[in-house]
Phi, psi and omega in degrees: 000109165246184186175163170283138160288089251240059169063245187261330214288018186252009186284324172296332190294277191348294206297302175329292179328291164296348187237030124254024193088007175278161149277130181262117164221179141254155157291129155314152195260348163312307192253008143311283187311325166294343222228325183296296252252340182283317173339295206275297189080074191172129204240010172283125178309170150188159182287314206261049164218330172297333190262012190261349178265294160348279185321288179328263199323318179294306201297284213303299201094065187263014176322157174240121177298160175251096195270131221234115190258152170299143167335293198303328169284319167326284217293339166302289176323339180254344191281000000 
């Protein structure tokens, strides 16, 4: 599973993705936008051009894992 990392809403994807056994990562959401623009030769975001860029970027493995921190690192993270 890969994806842009969206403010909270990609956690659910994510966590769902991983307890059915996928692999998770993201993608940078900068080199989405570089990488749409070198593709495309077109720097306007659409829904129908991010996930053929998105994919391109998972095959190169230009990826980040998406890593699931324990209660105790959450609750560090909010302090």
């Amino acid at each position: 599973m890969i994806c842009e990392p969206t403010g909270q809403y990609h956690n659910k994807l994510m966590r769902a993705s991983r307890r059915l056994g996928f692999f998770t990562n993201f993608v940078n959401t900068e080199a989405v936008a570089k990488f749409r623009v070198v593709e495309t030769n077109d720097n306007n975001k659409t829904d129908q051009k991010d996930p053929r860029v998105i994919g391109t970027l998972g095959k190169l493995n230009k990826v980040i894992e998406f890593r699931r921190l324990d209660d105790n690192h959450l609750m560090l993270r909010k302090l």
